[in-house]
N, C-alpha and C positions, 0 to 999 in steps of 0.2 A: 504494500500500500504506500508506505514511506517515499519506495522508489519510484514506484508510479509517478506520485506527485514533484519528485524534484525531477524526472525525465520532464512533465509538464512545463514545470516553472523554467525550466534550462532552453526550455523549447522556445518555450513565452519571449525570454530574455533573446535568444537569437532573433526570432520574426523582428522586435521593434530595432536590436541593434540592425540590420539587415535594411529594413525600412527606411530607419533615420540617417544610413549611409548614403541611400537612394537619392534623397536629396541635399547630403553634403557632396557628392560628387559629380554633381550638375554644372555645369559651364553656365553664368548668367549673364543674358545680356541686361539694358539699362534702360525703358520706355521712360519718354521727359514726353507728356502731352507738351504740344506746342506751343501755351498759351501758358506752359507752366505751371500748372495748375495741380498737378501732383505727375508723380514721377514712381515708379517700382521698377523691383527686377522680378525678368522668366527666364524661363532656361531656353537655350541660346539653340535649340533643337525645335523651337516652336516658333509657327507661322502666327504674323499678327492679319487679323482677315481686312481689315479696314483704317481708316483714318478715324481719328476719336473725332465725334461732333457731336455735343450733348446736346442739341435737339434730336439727336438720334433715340428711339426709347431700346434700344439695340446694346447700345452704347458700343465698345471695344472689344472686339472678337479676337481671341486667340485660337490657335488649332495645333493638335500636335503634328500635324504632317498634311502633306498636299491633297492625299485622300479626304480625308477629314472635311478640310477645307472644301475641296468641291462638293462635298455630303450633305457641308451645311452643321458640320456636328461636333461644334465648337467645345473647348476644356473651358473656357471663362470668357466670363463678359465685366468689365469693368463701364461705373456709369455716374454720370452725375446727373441728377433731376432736381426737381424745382417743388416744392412741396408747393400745394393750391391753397393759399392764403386763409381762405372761409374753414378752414379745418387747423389754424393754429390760432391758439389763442393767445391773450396779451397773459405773460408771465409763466407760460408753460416751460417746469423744467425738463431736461433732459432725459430722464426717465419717462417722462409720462410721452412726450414728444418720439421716443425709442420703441416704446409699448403700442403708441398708434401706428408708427411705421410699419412692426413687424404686422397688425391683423393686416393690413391695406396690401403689404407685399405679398402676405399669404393670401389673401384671397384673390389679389390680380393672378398667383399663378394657379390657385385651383381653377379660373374661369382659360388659361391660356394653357396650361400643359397635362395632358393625361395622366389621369391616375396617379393625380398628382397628390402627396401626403408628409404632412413633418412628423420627423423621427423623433422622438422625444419632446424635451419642452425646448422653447426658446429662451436662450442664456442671453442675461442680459450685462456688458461691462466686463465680462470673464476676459475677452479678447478685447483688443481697442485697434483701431487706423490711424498709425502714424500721432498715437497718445490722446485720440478723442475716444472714450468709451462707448461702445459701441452694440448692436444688437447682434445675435445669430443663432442660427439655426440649419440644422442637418435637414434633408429629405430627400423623397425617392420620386422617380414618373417615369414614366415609359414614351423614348421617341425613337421613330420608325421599326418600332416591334421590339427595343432594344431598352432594358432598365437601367437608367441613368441613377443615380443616387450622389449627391453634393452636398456643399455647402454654401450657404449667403449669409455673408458681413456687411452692416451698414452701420451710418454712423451721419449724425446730421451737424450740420456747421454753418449759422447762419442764414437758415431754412433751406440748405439745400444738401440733398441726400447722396453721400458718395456711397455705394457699392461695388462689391466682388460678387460674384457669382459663378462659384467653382462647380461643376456639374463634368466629370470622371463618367465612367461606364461602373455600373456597382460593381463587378468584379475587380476593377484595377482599382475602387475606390481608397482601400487600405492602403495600398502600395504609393499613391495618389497624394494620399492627404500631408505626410510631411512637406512635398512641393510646395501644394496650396499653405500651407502655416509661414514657410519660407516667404513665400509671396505675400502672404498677409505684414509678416515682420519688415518686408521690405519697402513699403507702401509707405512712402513721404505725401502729404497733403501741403498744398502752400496755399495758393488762394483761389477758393470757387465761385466768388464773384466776381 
């Protein structure tokens, strides 16, 4: 029994050492939106699909490879949006302003992606963006027959909402997730208005 369990726990200790090499051995390059407006690193192995234009509601497509890209079946989308004024009130703090984000975000994707569902609860402030406390939450959908499973980070500054929007294939998603934490830590914000 004993041995059982330290074969486990030995096991346990390889997958995450093994994982979190995954993404210290990445080559990264350096995204500076043009307007400077914040700046991260991805690994230098990924196609960026477009130019960032935050009227875009798209925002900034990344793909791990040219297949992908033509598929349409992006690893992230980075984004800045404009929160609708009639929904923020005078002295709303940052919690309560986090808490409305995340129902609005969740429910635009139940109405836009299939079988679409969050995995747990939404943690709120556990992670930040470039040292604003921030919202997020794991979940799963299915696009073109295929179970996607991610994460989204967001984080509001000055009513206007910067997000990530990490979305892996659930199988690669463990293998996955150290990158996206990497990319989240690298995520400098300067100015979004």
């Amino acid at each position: 029994m004993h041995q059982n369990l330290a074969i486990f726990a030995l096991s346990l200790i390889l997958y995450f050492l093994i994982n979190s090499a995954f993404a210290k051995d990445q080559s990264w390059l350096n995204y500076v939106e043009p307007e400077k407006k914040f700046e991260l690193k991805y690994p230098n192995t990924w196609l960026i699909g477009n130019s960032f234009n935050q009227t875009s509601e798209d925002g900034l497509k990344f793909y791990t490879d040219n297949q992908s890209r033509y598929q349409s079946n992006e690893i992230m989308q980075v984004g800045i949006g404009q929160r609708n004024s009639e929904l923020v009130a005078p002295g709303m703090n940052l919690n309560t302003t986090l808490r409305l984000d995340s129902v609005l975000f969740t429910q635009k994707f139940k109405d836009q992606l299939q079988n679409f569902s969050v995995s747990g609860k939404t943690i709120f402030n556990k992670y930040n963006l470039s040292g604003h406390p921030s919202l997020y939450f794991e979940f799963s959908y299915i696009k073109s027959q295929v179970t996607k499973k991610g994460f989204f980070i967001a984080t509001d500054i000055n009513n206007s909402i910067f997000y990530v929007l990490f979305t892996p294939d659930q199988k690669s998603f463990s293998k996955m997730f150290p990158v996206g934490m990497e990319i989240i830590s690298s995520v400098r914000i300067h100015n979004l208005i």
